[in-house]
N, C-alpha and C positions, 0 to 999 in steps of 0.2 A: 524513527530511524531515518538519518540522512540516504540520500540516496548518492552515488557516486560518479564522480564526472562521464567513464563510462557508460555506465546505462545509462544516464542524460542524455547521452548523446547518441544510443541506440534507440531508445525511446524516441526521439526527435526524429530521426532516419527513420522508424516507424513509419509514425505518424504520417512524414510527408509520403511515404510509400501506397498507404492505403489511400492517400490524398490522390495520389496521380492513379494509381491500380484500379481503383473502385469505379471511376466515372469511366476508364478506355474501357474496363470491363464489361459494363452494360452499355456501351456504345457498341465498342463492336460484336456485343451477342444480339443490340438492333440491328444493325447492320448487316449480321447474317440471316436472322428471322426475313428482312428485306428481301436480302437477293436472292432466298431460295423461293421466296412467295413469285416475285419477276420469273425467278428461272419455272416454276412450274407452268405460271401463265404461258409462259412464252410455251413452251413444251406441248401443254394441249391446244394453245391455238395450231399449230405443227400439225399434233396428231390431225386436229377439226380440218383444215386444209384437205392435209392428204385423204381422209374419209369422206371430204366432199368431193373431191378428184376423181378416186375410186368408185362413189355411188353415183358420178355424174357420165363416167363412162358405163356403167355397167347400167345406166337407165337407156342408152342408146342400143345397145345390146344385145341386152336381156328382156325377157318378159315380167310383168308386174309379181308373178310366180316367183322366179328368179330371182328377182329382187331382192322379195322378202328374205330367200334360202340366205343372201349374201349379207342384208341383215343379221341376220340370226346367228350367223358366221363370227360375224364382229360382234356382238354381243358372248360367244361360249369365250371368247378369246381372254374376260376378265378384266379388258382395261376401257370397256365399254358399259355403262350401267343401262342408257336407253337413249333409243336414237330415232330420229323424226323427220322426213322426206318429204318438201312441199312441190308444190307445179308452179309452173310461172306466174302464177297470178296470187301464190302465197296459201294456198288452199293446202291440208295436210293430206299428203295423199297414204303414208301408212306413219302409225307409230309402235314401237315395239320394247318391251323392256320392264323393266320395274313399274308400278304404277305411279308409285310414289314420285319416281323420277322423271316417267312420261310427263304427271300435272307439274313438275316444276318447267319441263321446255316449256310449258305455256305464257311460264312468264320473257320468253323472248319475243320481241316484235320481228317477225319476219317481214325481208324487203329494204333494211336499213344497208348502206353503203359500202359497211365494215364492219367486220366479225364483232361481234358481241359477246362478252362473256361474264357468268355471273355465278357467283357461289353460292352452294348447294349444299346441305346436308341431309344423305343418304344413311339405307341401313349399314354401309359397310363402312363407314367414317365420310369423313368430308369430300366434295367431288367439283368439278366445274362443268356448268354448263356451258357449251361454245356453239354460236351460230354464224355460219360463213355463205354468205350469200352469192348466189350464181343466177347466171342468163334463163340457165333452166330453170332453177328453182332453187329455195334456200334449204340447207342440212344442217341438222342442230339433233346434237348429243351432249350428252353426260358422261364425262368421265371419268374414271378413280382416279384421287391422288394419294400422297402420302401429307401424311397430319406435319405440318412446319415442324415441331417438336421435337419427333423422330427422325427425323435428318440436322437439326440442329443443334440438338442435343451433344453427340459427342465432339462437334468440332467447338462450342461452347466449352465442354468441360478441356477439354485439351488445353484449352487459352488459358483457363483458370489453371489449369498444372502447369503451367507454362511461369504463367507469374507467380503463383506462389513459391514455385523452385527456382525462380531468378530474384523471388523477395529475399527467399531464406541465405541462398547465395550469399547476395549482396549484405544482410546482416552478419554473417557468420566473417564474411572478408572483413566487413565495418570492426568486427570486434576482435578479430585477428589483429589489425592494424592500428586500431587503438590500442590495446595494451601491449604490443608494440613499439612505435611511435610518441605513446602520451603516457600512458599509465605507469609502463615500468619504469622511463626515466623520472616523471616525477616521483615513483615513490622512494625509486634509489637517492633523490636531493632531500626527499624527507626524514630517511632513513641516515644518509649523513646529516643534517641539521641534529638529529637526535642525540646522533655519536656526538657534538659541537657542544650538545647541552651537557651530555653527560662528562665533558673533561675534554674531548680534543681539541688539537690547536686549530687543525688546518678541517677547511670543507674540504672533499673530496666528490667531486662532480662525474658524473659518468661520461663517457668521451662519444659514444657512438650513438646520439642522440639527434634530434634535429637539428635545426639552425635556431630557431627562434629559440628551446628549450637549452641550447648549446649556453647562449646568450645570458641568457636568464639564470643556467647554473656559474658562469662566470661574476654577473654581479651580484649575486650570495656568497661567493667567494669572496672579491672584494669588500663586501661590507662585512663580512665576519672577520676579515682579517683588521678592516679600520675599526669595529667594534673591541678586537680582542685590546689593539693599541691603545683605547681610547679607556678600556679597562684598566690596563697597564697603568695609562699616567692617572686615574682615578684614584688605585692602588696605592700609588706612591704619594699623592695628592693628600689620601687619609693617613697614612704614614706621619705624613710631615705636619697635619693639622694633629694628629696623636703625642706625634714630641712635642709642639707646640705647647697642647694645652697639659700635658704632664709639667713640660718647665714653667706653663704657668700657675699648676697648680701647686709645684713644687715653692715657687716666689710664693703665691699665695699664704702658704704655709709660713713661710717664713717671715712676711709681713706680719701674719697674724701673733706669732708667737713673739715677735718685735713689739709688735701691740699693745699684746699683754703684759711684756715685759715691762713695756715704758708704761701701761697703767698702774701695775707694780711699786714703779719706782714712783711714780706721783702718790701714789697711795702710801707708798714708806715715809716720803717726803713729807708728804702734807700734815702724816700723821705724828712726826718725826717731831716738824714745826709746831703742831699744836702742843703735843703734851713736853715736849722739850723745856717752855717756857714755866709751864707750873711746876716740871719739875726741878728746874733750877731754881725757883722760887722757895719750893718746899727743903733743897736742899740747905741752903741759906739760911733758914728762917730755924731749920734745926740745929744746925753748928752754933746756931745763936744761943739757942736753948741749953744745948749743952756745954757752953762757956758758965753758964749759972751767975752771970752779973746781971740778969735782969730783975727790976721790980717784979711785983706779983699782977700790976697793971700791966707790964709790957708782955710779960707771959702768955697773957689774956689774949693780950692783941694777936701775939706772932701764933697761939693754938686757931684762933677765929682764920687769922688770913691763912695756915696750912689747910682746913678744913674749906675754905673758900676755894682754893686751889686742887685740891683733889675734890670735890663736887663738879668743878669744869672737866680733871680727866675723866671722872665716870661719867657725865653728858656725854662727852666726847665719845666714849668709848661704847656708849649704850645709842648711839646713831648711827656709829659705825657698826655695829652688830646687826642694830634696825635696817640697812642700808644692805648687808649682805645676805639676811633672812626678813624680805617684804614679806611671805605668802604666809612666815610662822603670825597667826592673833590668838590672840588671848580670848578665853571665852566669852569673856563679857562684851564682847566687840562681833562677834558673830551674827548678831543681831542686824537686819537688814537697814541703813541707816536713812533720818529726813534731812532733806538738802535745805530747806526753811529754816529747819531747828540748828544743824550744825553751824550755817550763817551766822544766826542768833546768838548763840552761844559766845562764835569767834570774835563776834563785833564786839560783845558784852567786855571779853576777855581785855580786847586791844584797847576798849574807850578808854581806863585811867590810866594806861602808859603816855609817856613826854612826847614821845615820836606822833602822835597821832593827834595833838593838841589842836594845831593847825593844819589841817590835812583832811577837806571835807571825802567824804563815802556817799557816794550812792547804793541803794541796795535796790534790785529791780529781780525778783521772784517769784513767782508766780506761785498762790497757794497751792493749787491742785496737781503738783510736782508728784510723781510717784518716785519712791523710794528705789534706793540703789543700794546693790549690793555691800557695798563699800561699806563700814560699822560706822557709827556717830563719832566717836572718837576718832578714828581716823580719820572720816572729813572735818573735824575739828584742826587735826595737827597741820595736815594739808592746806588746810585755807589757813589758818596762823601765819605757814610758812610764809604763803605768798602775799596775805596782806602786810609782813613785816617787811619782805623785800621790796614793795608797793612801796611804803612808806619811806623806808629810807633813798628809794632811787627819785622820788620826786621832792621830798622834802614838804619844809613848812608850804601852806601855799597853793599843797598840790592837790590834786583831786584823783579818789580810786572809783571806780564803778563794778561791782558786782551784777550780773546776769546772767539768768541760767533759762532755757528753753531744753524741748522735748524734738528730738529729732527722732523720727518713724520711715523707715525702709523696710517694706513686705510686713513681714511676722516681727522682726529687730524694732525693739524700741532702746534708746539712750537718753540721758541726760547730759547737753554740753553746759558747762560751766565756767564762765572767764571773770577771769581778774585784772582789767585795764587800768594802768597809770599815766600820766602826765609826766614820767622822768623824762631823762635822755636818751631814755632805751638802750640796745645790749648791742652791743659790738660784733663788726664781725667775726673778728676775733675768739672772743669770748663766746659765739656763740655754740661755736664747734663743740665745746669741752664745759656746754653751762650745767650738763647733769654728770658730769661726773664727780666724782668725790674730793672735798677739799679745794674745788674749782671756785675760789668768790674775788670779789673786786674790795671788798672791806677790808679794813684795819684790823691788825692783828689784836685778836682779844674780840673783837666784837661780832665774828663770826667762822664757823667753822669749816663751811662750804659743805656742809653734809645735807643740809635743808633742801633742796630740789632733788638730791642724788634719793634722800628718804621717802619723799612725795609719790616721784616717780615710781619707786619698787611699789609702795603701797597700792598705787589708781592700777598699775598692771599685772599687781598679783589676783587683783578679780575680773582681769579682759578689760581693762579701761585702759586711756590713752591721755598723756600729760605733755603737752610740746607748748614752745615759744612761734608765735605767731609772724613770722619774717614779715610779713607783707603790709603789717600795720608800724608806720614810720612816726607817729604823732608819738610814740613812749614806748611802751612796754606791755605785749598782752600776752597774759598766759592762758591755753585754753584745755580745758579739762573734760574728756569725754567718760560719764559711766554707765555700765550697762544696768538699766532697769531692774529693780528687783519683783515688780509685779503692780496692786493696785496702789494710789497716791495714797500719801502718807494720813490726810484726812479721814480713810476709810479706817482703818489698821488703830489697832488699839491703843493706848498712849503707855508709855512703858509703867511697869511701877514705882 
């Protein structure tokens, strides 16, 4: 638990309290021990005086008889213990009193210049011996005193009531005055800050505060009211980035749907063009049929070329199906495929076509390829596509290169696969729109532009990635990313 700026700061006033209290305390209870110890010396040296005064007259006097009586006198009196009477020559000529207290006079040297005195402890508490020397001879007594303690004692405790009732004073004022002066005003700036948090506009600062705290609640004011402003234009600030990105989410939409329209329309188009022409062909070639003046050989002919003609719109039409269901395969394709074997395959396929006569391949493979998900068939159709577009963009002359490598990130393993030619490569142009459908640079009849738009759906209907290579300006590369299906094809049984 925190503890509170208040008692901080009662605590502290404490502290320095007993700092200053504690040391005058026991200074001045030495200091009284002191001057009561002087005042009593002084006092029996007094009494020893006057007792030698008195026994010096009354030796002139009196008779040795006498004497004693006058002794004995000053001994019933109680502030007398025992008392000792010398002759000029220091000789003791009576002594009288306690024994104990007679054999301590003996430790005074009689005959010294100046009273003497020496403390003593008697049976009735502590005593002083005093000896004051004379013409006639030296007198030395013992007398009662009072023990330092007992006279110092209550003017000791007085002080201490004294301070402890001007500590608690002074704490009690201390803490009046703080929560006064410090506490109430800040808690009332706290207490409005709160109200600020919870919805109001304005601080409201207490008035009858100090100067410095005056101050202090003034620039809480100002800065809650630049804060409120600063909210304000914040507020409107989001506002405005709000309709912002609504109208441009609103464009967006409308871009999009623009988009799609206009891929729509290529797509009608392209499709339009494609089958447009067999179908006028097959039109033709029937009104011919049904004029009935042909030979049984021309018959022959115009049934082959209708049938030649609707075999291009079912291609057509079976790419275009291929091209809007990639993910749908055939079970016999589910089968995880080798990137070795379907090479093989493709090459085998391509070597007695015309296009490919003059047109050297390199193949660059590596046995130990593990298999990808992709089906054998499929990377068959895939690499066809692109060793045929290979071929035709570089022509007789030209050279393709096949190469495939294993790229490994953490736990991810792929296989990339490219297919680089020696054409003139793809335009920027054309690059934009080179996988979309019906998108080719060929002559009419010899292609359908559905060949990369097919590719492409197939490599990313199993997490693969099919893109043209910007950065390579010698031709044409296309580079083929698939995801690993597990151990290399060499392991894995060879089909039946």
């Amino acid at each position: 638990m925190r503890l509170g700026l208040r008692l901080h700061l009662l605590l502290l006033l404490g502290g320095l309290m007993v700092l200053a209290f504690v040391p005058l305390y026991f200074a001045m209870s030495t200091y009284v021990h002191i001057t009561l110890q002087r005042q009593q010396v002084a006092h029996a040296e007094a009494l020893g005086r006057s007792l030698a005064a008195h026994v010096g007259e009354a030796r002139q006097r009196r008779s040795p008889e006498q004497l004693l009586e006058l002794l004995e006198a000053q001994l019933a009196t109680g502030d007398v213990e025992a008392v000792a009477v010398y002759d000029p020559q220091q000789r003791p000529l009576a002594r009288l009193g306690d024994l104990d207290m007679v054999r301590a006079l003996g430790e005074l040297q009689p005959g010294t210049e100046e009273i003497e005195t020496v403390r003593v402890s008697g049976p009735f508490g502590p005593a002083l011996a005093v000896l004051v020397p004379s013409e006639r001879g030296a007198v030395a007594a013992v007398l009662r005193i009072d023990p330092e303690h007992t006279r110092a004692t209550p003017l000791v405790r007085l002080l201490g009531l004294y301070m402890g009732v001007f500590a608690l004073a002074t704490l009690l004022g201390a803490y009046f005055a703080l929560t006064r002066l410090i506490v109430r005003p800040v808690d009332a700036l706290s207490q409005a800050a709160q109200r600020v948090l919870r919805g109001a506009r304005e601080l409201e600062v207490p008035t009858n505060t100090p100067r410095e705290l005056g101050e202090l609640g003034a620039s809480l004011r100002t800065m809650t009211r630049h804060l409120r402003h600063e909210e304000e234009a914040l507020r409107h600030q989001i506002e405005e980035v709000q309709r912002a990105t609504d109208q441009l989410r609103s464009a967006q939409d409308t871009v999009v749907r623009s988009e799609r329209l206009a891929s729509v329309g290529r797509l009608a188009a392209g499709l339009a063009h494609e089958i447009g022409n067999p179908i006028s062909a097959l039109l033709g070639l029937q009104d011919l049929l049904l004029e009935g003046e042909l030979t049984p050989e021309e018959q022959r002919d115009f049934v082959q070329r209708m049938k030649r003609e609707t075999s291009r719109v079912h291609n057509i039409l079976r790419d275009l199906l291929q091209f809007a269901r990639p993910g749908v395969e055939r079970p016999e394709l589910a089968a995880p495929g080798d990137v070795g074997a379907a090479v093989d395959d493709t090459l085998a396929l391509v070597a007695p076509q015309k296009a490919f006569h003059d047109v050297e391949i390199r193949r660059d493979i590596p046995p130990d390829l593990p298999t990808t998900r992709l089906g054998h068939e499929q990377l068959v159709q895939v690499l066809l596509n692109l060793l045929m577009n290979a071929a035709d963009a570089c022509g007789p002359g030209g050279r393709i290169a096949l190469r495939a490598t294993v790229l490994r990130e953490g736990a991810d393993e792929q296989i990339e696969l490219s297919v680089t030619d020696t054409g003139a490569g793809v335009s920027p142009e054309m690059q934009r729109r080179l996988f979309e459908p019906f998108a080719t640079t060929k002559e009419v009849g010899k292609g359908t532009g559905l060949g990369l738009a097919v590719s492409r759906g197939l490599v990313e209907s199993v997490g693969g990635a099919l893109n043209l290579d910007a950065s390579y300006t010698a031709g044409a590369r296309f580079v083929m990313r698939l995801p690993s299906a597990g151990a290399p094809a060499a392991d894995r049984d060879p089909p039946p």
